[in-house]
C-alpha positions in Angstrom: 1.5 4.8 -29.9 1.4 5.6 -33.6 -2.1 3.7 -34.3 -5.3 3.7 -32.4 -5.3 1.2 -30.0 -8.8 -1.2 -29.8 -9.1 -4.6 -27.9 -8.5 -6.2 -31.4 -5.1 -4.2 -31.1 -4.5 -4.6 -27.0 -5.3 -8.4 -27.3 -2.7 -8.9 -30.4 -0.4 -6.8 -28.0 -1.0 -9.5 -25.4 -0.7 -12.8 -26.8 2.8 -13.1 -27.7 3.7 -11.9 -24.2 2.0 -14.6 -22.7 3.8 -17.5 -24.8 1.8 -17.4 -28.1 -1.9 -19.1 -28.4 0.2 -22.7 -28.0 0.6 -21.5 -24.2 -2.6 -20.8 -23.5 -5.0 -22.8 -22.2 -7.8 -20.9 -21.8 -9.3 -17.4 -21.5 -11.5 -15.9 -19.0 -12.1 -12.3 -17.1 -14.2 -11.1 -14.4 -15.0 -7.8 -13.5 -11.2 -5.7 -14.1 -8.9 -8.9 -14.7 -8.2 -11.4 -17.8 -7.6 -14.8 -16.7 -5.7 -16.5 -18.1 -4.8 -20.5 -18.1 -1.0 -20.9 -19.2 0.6 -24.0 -19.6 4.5 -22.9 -19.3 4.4 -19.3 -17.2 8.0 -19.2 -18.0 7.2 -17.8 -21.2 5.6 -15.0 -20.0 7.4 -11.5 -20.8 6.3 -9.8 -17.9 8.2 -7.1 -18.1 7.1 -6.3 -21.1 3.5 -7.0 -20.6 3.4 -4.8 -17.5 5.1 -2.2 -19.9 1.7 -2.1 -22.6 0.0 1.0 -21.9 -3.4 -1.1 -21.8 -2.0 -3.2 -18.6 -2.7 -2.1 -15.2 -1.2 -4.6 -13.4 0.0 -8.4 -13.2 -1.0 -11.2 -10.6 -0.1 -14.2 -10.0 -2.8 -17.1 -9.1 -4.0 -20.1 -10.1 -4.8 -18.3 -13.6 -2.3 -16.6 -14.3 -4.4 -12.7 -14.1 -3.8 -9.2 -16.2 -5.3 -6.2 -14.9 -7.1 -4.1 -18.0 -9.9 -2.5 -15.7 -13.7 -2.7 -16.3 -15.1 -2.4 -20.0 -11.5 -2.9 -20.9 -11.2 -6.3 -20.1 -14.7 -7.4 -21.1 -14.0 -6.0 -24.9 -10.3 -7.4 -24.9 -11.4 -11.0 -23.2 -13.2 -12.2 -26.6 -10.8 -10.8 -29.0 -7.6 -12.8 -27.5 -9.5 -15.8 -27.0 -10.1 -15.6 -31.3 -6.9 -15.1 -31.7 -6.3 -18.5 -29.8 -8.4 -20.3 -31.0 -7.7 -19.2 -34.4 -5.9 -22.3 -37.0 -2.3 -21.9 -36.5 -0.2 -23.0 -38.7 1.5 -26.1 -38.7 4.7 -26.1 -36.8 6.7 -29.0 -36.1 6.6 -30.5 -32.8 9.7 -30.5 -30.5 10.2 -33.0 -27.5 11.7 -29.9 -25.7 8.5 -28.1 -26.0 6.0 -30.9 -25.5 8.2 -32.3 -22.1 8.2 -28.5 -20.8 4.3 -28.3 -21.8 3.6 -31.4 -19.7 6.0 -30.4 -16.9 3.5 -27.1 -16.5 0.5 -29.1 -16.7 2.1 -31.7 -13.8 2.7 -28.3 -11.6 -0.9 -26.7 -12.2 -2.1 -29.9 -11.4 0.3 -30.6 -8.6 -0.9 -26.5 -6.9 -4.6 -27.5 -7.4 -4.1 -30.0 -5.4 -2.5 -28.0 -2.9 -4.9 -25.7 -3.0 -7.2 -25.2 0.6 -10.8 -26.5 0.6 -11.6 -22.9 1.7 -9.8 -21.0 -1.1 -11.7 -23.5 -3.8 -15.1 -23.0 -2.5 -14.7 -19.2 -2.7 -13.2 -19.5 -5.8 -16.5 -21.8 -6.7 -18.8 -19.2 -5.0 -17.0 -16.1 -6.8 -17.4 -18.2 -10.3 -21.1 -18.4 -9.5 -21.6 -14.9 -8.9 -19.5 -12.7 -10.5 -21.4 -13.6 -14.0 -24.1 -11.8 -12.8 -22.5 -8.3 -11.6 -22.9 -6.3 -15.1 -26.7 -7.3 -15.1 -26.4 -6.1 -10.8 -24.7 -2.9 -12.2 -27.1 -1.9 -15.1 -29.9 -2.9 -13.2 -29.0 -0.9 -10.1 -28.0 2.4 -12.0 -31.4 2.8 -13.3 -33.3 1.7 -10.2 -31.4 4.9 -8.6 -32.4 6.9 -11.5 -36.0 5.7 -11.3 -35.7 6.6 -7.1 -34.3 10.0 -8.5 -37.3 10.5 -11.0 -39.9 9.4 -8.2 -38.9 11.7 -5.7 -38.8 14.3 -8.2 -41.8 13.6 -9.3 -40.5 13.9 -13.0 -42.0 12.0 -16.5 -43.9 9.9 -14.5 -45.1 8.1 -17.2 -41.9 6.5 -18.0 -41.1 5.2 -14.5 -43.1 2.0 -14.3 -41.5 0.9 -17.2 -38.4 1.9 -15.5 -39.2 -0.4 -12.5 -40.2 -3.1 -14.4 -36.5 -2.7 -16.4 -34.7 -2.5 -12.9 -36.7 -4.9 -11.2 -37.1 -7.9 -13.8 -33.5 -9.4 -13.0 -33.7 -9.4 -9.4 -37.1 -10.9 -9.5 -35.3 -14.0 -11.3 -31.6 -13.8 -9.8 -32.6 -17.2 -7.8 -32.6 -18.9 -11.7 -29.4 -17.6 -12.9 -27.9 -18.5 -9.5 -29.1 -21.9 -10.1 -27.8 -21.8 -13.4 -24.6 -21.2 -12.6 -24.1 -23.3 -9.8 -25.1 -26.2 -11.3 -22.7 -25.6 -14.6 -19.9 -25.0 -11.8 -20.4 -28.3 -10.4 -20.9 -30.3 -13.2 -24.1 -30.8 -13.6 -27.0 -29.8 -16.3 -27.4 -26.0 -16.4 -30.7 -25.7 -17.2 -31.8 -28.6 -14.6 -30.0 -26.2 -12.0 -32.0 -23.5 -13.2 -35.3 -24.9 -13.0 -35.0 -26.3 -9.7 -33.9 -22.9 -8.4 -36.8 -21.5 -10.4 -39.1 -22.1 -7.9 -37.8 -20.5 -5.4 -39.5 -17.4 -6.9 -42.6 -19.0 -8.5 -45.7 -17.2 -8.0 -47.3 -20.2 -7.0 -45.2 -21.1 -4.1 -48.0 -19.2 -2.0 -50.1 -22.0 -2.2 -47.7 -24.6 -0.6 -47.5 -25.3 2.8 -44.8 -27.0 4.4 -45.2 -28.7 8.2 -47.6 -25.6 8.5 -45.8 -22.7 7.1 -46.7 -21.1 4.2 -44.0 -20.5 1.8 -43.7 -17.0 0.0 -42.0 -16.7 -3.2 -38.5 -15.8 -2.9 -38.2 -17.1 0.2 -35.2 -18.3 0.6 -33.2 -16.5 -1.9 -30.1 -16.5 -4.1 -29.2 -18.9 -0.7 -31.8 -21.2 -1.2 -31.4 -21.0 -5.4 -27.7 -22.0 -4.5 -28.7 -25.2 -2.1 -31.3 -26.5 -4.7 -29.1 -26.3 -7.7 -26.6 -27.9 -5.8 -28.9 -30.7 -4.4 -30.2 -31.1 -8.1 -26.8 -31.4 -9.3 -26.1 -34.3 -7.1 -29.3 -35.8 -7.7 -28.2 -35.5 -11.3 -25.2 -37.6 -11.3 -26.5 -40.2 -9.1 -29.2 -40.8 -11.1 -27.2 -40.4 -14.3 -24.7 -43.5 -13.5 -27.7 -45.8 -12.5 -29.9 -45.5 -14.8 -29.0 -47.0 -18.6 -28.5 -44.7 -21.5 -31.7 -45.4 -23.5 -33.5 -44.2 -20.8 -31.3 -41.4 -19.5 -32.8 -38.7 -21.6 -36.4 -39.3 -20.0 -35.6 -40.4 -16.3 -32.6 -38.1 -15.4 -34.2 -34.6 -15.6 -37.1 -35.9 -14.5 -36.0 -37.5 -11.2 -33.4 -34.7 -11.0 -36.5 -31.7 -11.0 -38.5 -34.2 -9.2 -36.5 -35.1 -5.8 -34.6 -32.0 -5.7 -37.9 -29.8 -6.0 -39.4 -31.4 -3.5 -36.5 -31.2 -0.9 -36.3 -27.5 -1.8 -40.2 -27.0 -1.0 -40.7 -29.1 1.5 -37.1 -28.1 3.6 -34.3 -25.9 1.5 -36.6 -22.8 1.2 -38.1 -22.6 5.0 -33.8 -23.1 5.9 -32.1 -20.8 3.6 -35.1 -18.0 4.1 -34.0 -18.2 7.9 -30.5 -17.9 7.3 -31.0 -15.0 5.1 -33.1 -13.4 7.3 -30.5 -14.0 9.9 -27.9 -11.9 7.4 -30.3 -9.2 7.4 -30.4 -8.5 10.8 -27.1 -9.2 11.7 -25.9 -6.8 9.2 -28.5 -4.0 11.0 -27.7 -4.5 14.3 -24.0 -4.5 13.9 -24.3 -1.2 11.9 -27.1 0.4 14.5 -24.9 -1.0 17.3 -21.3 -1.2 16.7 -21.3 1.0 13.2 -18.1 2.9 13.7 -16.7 -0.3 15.1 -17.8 -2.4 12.1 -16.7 0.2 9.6 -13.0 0.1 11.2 -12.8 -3.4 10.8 -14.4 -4.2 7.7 -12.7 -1.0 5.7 -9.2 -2.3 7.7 -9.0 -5.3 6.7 -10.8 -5.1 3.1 -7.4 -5.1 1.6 -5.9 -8.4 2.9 -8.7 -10.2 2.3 -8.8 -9.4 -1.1 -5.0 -10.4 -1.4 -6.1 -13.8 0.1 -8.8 -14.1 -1.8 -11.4 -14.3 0.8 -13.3 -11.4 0.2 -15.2 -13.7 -2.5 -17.4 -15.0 0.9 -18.7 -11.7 0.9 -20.4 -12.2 -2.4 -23.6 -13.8 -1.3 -24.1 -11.7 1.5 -23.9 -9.1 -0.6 -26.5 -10.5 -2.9 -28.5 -11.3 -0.3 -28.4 -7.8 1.2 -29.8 -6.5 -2.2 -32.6 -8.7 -2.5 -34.0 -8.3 1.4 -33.3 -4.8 1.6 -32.8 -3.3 -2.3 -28.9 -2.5 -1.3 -26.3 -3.6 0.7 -25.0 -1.6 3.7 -22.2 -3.5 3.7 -20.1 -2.0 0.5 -19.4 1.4 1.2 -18.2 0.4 4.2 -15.4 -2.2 2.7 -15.1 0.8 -0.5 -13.2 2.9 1.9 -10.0 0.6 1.4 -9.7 2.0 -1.9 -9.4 5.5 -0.2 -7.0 4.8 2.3 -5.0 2.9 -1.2 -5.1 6.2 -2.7 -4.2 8.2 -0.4 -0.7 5.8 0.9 0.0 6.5 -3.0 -0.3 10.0 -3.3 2.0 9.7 0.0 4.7 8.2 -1.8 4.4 9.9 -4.5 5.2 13.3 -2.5 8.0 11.8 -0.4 9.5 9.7 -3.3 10.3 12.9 -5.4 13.4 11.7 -7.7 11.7 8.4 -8.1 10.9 8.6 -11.8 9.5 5.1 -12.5 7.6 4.8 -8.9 6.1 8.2 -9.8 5.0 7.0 -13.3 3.9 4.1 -12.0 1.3 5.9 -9.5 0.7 8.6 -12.2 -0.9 5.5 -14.6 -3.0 4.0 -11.7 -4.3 6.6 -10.1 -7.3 7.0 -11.8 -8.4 3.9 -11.6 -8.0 3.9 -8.3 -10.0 6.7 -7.6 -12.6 4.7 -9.3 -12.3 1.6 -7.5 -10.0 -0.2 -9.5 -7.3 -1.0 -6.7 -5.2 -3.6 -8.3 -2.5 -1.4 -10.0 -1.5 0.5 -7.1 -1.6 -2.8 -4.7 0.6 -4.8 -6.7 2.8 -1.9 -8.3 3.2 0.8 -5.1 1.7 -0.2 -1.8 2.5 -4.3 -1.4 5.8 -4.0 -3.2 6.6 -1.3 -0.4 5.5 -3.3 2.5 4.8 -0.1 4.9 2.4 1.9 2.8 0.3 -1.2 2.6 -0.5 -1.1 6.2 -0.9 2.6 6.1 -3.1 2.3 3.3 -5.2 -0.2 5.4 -5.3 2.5 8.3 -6.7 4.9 5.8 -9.6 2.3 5.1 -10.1 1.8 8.6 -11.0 5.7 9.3 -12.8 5.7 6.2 -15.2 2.6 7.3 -15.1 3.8 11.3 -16.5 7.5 9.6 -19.4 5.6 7.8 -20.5 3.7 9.6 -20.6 5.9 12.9 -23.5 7.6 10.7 -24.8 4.7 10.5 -24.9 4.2 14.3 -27.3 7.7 14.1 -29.8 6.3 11.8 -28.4 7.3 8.1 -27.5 4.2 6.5 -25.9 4.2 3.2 -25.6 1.3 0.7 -25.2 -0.1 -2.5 -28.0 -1.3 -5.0 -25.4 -2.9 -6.6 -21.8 -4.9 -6.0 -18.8 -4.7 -8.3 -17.9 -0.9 -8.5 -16.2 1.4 -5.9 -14.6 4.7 -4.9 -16.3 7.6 -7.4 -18.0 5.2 -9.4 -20.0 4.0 -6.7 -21.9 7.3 -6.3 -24.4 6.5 -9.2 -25.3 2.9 -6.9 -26.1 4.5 -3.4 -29.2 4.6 -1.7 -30.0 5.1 1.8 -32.8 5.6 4.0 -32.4 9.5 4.4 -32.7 11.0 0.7 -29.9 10.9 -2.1 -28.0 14.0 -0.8 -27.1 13.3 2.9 -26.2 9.4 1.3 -23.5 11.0 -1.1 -22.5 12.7 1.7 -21.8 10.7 4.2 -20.1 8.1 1.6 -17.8 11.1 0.1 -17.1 12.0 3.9 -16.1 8.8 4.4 -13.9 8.9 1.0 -12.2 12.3 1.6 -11.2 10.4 5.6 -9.6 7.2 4.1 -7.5 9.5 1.5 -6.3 12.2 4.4 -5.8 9.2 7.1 -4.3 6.9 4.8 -2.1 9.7 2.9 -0.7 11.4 6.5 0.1 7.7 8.0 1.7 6.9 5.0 3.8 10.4 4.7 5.1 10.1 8.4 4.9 6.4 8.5 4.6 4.4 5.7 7.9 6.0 3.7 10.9 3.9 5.0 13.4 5.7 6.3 16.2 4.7 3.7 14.6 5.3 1.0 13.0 8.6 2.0 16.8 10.0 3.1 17.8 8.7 -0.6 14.9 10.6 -2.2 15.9 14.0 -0.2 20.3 13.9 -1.1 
């Protein structure tokens, strides 16, 4: 390209692709994709859009979703929805346009209804959570660095202060969970907030409940979620009952009132035992049945992100971090990526004279190699079929090699959730010193890519097109 390209640039690229701002109807992103709500996808030039050197990948959803990659996307995101929102000119209106408009709405509306219950509560859950991986990112890079400077012993002056940076969000997660959960459902925010709130109140410690003594935290980002959801309901029910020149005063405070004391007095003592469950599950399993675990987990990572189910994982994850300061269960679940990479660089050997494949795996490599997966799914291994399975074996070795070290005592895990492959290095922690964690996890990365790279170059190449590629 002749001119620099910038997300003011990328996202001008990207709007008339998608339709024009009259096509969309609104504009979100997550941790690599920009969501996207469309009301005609006919419009979409995807061929086109998959051709912009800023675009990593396509797919298709319930928002219609383009792959940019981290930092990308989060730049790009606010920049296109401007340019949407910005006054348009007047145009005039066509009954062609407007019947096709509402023909799109009647079929978004038409797949949401559709949609499983199971698939919209992870998509719920994954909306409640995914705010808060950059603050679960930042956060955990420098709580490794502090660990580094500790055990170092270096400027030790500066590592309380690092602790306190590190350490601040976590202590509070419970409140944003609330938050969130409660603007998800339709209810007040800040009412879902301050219910969760005190789930980590200092004062907690002087409540006891049928004669237990809470603890502050107890309970949660599980506990934050059931309270902001109990508040919410209490919320609405109150709302509709209550008349209007009164709702101001009795609404929030029946809402903090009720749903409080149901947290106290039963939420908190639950969710604290079902976290505490997913603590030692998650142990034993890995102590136990690690290499077993890891096979399963790292094998079957991949599908579940193409169904969309991997979003469950979320709060475990979450709650992993806050028990235990990481979860174990990540690098286990990273080692899909490998076994992605490795299928592609597969093809990309066997499928010499293929100029566009080979392009095509050239582009989304690197992101793959740091985590980023969604390029070489949807534009290599799913299109394929074969080296998606193989890629999936790949995983599997990866996992079963992790987390048979986990089996002899060295456990490695994430302080934070969102990044894989190399750019998860900078998150481990484990319980055996920084070294032997990098280790194991770049053992476990250098498995998935030979594993998922010699399955895919015996196995995953199908035969036709492999006897095309050598004439």
């Amino acid at each position: 390209m002749s001119t620099e390209t910038t997300p003011r640039t990328t996202a001008a690229a990207l709007l008339p692709l998608v339709g024009g701002p009259g096509n969309v109807t609104s504009v979100a992103h997550c941790m690599t994709r920009l969501r996207l709500g469309l009301r005609d996808r006919s419009l979409v030039r995807e061929d086109a859009l998959r051709a912009l050197p800023a675009v990593l990948g396509v797919v298709e959803d319930d928002t219609y979703q383009i792959v940019l990659g981290p930092g990308t996307v989060a730049r790009v995101a606010p920049e296109l929805e401007r340019l949407v929102t910005a006054p348009a000119t007047p145009a005039t209106p066509t009954t062609a346009d407007d019947l096709r408009a509402k023909g799109e709405e009647l079929k978004t509306a038409r797949r949401r209804r559709n949609a499983t219950p199971v698939k919209l509560a992870l998509r719920r859950v994954a909306n409640i959570f995914v705010p808060l991986i950059p603050a679960l990112i930042g956060c955990g890079i420098i709580a490794g660095l502090n660990g580094l400077l500790v055990n170092l012993a270096w400027l030790p002056a500066i590592t309380p202060a690092l602790t306190a940076i590190a350490s601040g969000f976590m202590a509070l997660i419970a409140v944003f969970v609330g938050h969130n959960t409660a603007k998800e459902f339709g209810g007040t925010p800040i009412l879902g907030g301050a219910v969760a709130a005190i789930v980590v109140y200092a004062g907690i410690a002087e409540v006891t409940a049928f004669g237990v003594t809470l603890s502050p935290g107890q309970g949660g980002v599980l506990g934050a979620l059931a309270a902001a959801l109990l508040a919410t309901y209490v919320e609405k029910r109150v709302r509709g009952r209550v008349p209007d020149a009164l709702d101001v005063l009795l609404t929030p405070t029946v809402t903090v009132l009720v749903a409080g004391l149901v947290t106290i007095y039963g939420l908190m003592y639950a969710a604290g035992e079902v976290s505490a469950t997913i603590g030692t599950a998650a142990d034993w399993l890995l102590v136990h049945t690690g290499a077993f675990a890891g096979l399963l987990l790292g094998g079957l990572f991949l599908p579940l992100v193409m169904l969309g189910l991997h979003q469950a994982l979320i709060p475990i994850h979450t709650t992993l971090i806050e028990q235990q300061g990481y979860t174990v269960l990540l690098p286990l679940l990273a080692m899909a990526g490998a076994g992605q990479v490795g299928a592609a660089l597969a093809v990309y050997v066997r499928l010499r004279h293929d100029r566009s494949l080979r392009t095509t795996i050239r582009s989304a490599l690197p992101a793959g190699l740091l985590g980023v997966g969604e390029p070489l799914i949807y534009g290599v291994s799913l299109p394929l079929g074969r080296p998606f399975v193989t890629a999936c074996a790949g995983g599997a070795a990866g996992g079963a090699f992790v987390g048979f070290f986990s089996m002899l005592g060295d456990k490695v895990g994430s302080t934070a959730i969102g990044p894989s492959g190399w750019a998860l290095f900078p998150l481990l922690q484990g319980n055996h010193g920084p070294a032997l964690t990098a280790a194991v996890y770049g053992g476990g990365l250098l498995t998935g890519y030979v594993v998922g790279f010699t399955a895919t170059y015996f196995f995953g190449v199908p035969v036709c097109d492999s006897a095309v590629d050598e004439n």
